[in-house]
C-alpha positions as CSV (number, residue, x, y, z in Angstrom):
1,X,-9.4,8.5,20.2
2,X,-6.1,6.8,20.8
3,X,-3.4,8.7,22.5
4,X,-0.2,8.0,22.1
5,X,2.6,9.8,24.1
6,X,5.6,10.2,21.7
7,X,8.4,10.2,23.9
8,X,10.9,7.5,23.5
9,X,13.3,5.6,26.1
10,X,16.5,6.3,24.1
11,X,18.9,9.4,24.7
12,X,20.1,12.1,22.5
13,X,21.8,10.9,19.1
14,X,21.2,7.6,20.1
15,X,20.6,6.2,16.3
16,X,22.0,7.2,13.0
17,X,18.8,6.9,10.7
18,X,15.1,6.5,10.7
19,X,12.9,5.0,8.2
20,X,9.4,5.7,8.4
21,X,7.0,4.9,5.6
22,X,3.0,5.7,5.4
23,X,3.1,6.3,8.7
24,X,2.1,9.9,9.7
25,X,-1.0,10.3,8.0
26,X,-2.3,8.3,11.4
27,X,-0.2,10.8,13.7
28,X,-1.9,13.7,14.6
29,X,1.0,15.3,16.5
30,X,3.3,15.1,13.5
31,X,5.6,18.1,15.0
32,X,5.9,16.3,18.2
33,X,6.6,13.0,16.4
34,X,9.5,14.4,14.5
35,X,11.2,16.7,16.9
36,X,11.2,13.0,18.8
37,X,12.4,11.3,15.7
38,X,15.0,14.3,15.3
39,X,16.3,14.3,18.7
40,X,16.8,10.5,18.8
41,X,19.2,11.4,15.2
42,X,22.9,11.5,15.6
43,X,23.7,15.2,14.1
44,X,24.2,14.3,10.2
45,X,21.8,11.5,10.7
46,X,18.8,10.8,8.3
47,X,15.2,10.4,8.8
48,X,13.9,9.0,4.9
49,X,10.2,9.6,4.7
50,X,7.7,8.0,2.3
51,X,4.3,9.5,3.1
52,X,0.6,9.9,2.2
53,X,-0.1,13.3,2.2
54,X,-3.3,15.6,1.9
55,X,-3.4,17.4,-1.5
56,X,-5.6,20.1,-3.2
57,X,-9.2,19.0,-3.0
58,X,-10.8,17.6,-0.2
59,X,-12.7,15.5,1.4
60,X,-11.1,12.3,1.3
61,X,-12.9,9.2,0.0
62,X,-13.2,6.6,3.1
63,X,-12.3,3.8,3.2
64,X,-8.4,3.8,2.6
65,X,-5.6,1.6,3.6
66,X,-4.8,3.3,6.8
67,X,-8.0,4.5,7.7
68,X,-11.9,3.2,8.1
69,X,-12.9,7.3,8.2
70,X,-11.8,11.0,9.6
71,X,-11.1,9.8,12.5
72,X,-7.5,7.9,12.2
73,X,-6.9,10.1,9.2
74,X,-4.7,13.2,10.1
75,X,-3.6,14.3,6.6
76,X,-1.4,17.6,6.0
77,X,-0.4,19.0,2.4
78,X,3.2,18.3,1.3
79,X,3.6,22.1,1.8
80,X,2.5,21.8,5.3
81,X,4.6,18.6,5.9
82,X,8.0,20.3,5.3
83,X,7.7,23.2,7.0
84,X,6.7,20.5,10.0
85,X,9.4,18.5,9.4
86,X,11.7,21.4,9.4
87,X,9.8,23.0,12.3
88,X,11.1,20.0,14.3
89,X,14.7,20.9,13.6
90,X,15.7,18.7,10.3
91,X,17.3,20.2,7.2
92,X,15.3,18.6,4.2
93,X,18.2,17.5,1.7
94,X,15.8,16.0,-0.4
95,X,11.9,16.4,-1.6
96,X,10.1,14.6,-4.3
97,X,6.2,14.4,-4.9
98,X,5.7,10.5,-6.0
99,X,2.3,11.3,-7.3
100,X,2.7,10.4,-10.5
101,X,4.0,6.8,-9.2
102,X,1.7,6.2,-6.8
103,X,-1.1,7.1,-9.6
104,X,0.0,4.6,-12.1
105,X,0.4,1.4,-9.6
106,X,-3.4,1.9,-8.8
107,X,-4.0,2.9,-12.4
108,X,-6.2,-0.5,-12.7
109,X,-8.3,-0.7,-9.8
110,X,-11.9,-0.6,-10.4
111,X,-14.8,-0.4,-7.8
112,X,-15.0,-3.4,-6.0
113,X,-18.5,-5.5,-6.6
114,X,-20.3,-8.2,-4.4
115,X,-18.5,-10.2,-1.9
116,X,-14.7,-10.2,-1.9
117,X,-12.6,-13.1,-2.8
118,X,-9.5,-12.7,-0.9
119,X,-6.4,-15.1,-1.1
120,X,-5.4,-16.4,2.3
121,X,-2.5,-14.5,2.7
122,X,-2.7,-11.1,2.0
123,X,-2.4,-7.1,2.9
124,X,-5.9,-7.6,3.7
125,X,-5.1,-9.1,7.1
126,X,-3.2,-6.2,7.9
127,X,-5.5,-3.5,6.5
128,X,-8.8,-5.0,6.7
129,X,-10.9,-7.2,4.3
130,X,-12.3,-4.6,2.5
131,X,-8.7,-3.8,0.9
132,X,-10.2,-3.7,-2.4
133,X,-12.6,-0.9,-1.5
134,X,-9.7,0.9,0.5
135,X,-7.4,0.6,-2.7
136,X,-10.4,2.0,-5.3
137,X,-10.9,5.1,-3.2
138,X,-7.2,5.8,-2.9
139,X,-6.9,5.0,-6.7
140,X,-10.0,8.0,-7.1
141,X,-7.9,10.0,-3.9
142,X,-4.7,10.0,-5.8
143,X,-6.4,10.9,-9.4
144,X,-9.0,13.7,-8.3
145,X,-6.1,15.3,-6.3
146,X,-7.3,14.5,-2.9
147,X,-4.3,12.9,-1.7
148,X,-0.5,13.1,-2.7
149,X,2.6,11.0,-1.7
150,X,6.1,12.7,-0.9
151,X,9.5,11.2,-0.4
152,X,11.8,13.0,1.6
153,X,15.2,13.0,3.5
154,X,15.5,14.9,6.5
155,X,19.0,15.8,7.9
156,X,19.6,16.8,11.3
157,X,22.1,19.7,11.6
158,X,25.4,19.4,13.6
159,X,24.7,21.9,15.5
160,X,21.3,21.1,16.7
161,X,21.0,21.5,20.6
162,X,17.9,19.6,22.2
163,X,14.9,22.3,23.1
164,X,14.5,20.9,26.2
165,X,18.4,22.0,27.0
166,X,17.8,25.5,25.2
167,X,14.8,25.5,27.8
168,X,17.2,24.9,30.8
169,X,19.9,27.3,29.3
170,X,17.3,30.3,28.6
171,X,15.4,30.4,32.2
């Protein structure tokens, strides 16, 4: 399993926004992601978040775009997600399930069959030739209610103080 430590070389407030999308269904420390992502924020600044998200019924159907199986696959319902993302010290100023959306651009996939013809520049070299199949399952994901999207924007408060000060100030 890959580790990877989420602590970056900038200090406090050190950017006004972030932008991060499909990314954390691959993080399995998603609190210790955003309280990084948070902490980097200027206070008022903005985190906008376009993520995959777990949803009602599970398993998941493997492939998918950002995962061969369980393994890479760390998904969290959208519930689960906010309270996350406020656990790591954002307001949420805005939430929206895109669902619905999501569900209608893969309305026309159909199970891939036989070998693959692939153009030569493509998603596929970033995802994986088996795109197709990755896209069909999220298609079947998305409609049995196995997986959900979310957009959201995350605010961090003015008067956020970083834990590892509170840390210093409370010993």
């Amino acid at each position: 399993m890959l580790r990877v430590r989420l602590i970056c070389p900038f200090d406090d407030n050190a950017f006004d926004g972030a932008w991060s999308i499909q990314m954390n269904m691959n993080v399995e420390d998603k609190l210790g992601w955003l309280k990084e992502v948070c902490r980097l924020r200027k206070p008022g600044g903005r985190a906008v978040l376009y993520e995959v998200c777990g949803h009602k019924n599970t398993p998941v159907y493997f492939p998918v775009p950002w995962a061969q199986d369980g393994s890479m696959s760390f998904l969290v319902p959208p519930e689960s997600f906010r309270e996350i993302i406020a656990s790591a010290g954002f307001d949420i100023e805005v939430s929206n399930d895109k669902t619905g959306l999501a569900q209608k651009a893969f309305a026309s996939m159909t199970e891939p069959v036989g070998e693959q013809d692939l153009p030569e520049l493509g998603v596929h070299l970033l995802v994986g030739n088996d795109i197709r199949s990755k896209a069909f399952n999220l298609h079947r994901n998305l409609d049995e209610g196995r997986v959900s999207l979310i957009e959201a924007v995350a605010v961090k408060p003015h008067n956020w103080r970083n834990q590892r000060d509170q840390a210093r100030v409370e010993v």
